[in-house]
Phi, psi and omega in degrees: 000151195258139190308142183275340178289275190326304187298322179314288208286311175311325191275283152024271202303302155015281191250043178066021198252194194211133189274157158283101233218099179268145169252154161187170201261164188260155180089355189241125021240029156206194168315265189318292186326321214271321178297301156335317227238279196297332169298324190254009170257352136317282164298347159279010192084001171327156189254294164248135180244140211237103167280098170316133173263146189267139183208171195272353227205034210270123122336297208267003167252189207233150186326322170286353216221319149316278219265047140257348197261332186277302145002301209251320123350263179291010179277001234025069192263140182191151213291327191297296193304311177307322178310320181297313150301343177284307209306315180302295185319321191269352178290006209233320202254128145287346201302171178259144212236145211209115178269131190233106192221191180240188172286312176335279166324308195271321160318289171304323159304335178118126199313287178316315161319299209285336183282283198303312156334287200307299202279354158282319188278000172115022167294157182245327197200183192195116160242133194235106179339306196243045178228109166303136193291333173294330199299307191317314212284313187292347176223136184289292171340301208268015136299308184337009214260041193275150189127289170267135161278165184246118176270149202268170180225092171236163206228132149355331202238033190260116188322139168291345185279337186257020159264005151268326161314311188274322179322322209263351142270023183295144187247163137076272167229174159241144190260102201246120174309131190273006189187150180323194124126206175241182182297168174148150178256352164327338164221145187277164195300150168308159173259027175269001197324322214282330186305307157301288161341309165300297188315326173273318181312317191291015195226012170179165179264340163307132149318138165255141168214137194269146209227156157093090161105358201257166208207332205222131169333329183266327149288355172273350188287306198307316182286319181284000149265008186258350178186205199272326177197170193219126184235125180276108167281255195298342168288340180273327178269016163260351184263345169304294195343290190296340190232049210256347170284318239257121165324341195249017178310285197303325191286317172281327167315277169334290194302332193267356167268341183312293163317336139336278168314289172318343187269309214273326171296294169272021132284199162297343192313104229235000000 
């Protein structure tokens, strides 16, 4: 069966667009609600939704995205129930679906377990933050992924030679950061992004989608034209925050992506 990310990028290049990529964490800021949310970003058009899985420990996010993970936590949110949550997403829904996590969870549900669950219950892919790609090579467990692409992760400041190592083993897209730092929308994307972009492309055929600061229509614009797609975080899940008591959350989620969409959709992007 062919992976929904592949199928996603392929109808995409088709018509000339650049995909949208929303992240929010799953379980935040409860069950029902987080189910709501990934529902109405799907029907606001999103392309691909990239669900944080929640942990005690994320390093690599910035305080808004910490206390959505905490949320979701005390919410009782757990590696069983997402599954569980995918699966109610996929009775209603298709986009494809992308688990955006560390190693720690998915060791403790069990590696090889957590990729087949996930990819039974509808997942498409998985980037797992803090597992170095040499690691993979070196242990036969962390090979174990069948099921999910494994999306590459590359950063401004990543060597070239082993930003052609991950290019040329990249699955699905690579996620490539617009700026140092941790997640967060407090500083807007570099303005060398089209370069960068370029530097991984001579080195695969994976779509790039670009990550980090962007918040506003006119950088999600800015960015799909320099590159495959534009991934939203932490503005969407400051907008869980503020609105996360309010009956109209999922309603609002949607109207605040719209504008987003609608920028990434009409761009230039050729």
């Amino acid at each position: 069966m062919s992976n929904r990310i592949d199928t996603t990028f392929k109808t995409l290049q088709n018509d000339g667009q650049a995909a949208f990529v929303a992240y929010v964490c799953a379980g935040d800021p409860d069950y029902s609600k987080s189910l709501a949310v990934i529902r109405a970003i799907a029907d606001a058009g999103a392309d691909i939704i990239e669900l944080g899985v929640p942990f005690s420990d994320p390093q690599a996010d910035g305080i808004v995205n910490q206390l959505a993970a905490e949320r979701a936590l005390n919410a009782g949110m757990s590696a069983s129930k997402l599954m569980t949550l995918i699966q109610e997403f996929r009775a209603t829904h298709d986009t494809a679906l992308v688990l955006f996590t560390y190693l720690n969870p998915v060791y403790a549900y069990g590696y090889e377990k957590f990729h087949t669950d996930a990819a039974a219950a509808g997942a498409d892919g998985i980037l797992l933050l803090d597992l170095p790609p040499d690691e993979v090579v070196n242990n036969h467990e962390l090979a174990s992924s069948k099921g999910l692409k494994h999306i590459t992760l590359i950063s401004p400041s990543t060597p070239k030679e082993r930003l052609k190592m991950l290019a040329e083993q990249s699955e699905g897209f690579v996620y490539a950061l617009s700026r140092m730092g941790v997640t967060g929308a407090q500083a807007a994307p570099a303005s060398n992004i089209g370069e960068f972009v370029q530097s991984i492309k001579q080195h695969t055929d994976t779509p790039v989608c670009i990550g980090f600061g962007i918040n506003a229509p006119e950088q999600a614009a800015a960015i799909a034209n320099v590159s495959d797609g534009v991934v939203v975080g932490s503005a969407i899940v400051n907008q869980v925050a503020e609105n996360a008591e309010s009956t109209a959350l999922a309603d609002n989620i949607g109207e605040f992506i719209q504008p987003l969409i609608h920028a990434t959709k009409n761009s230039k992007h050729a």
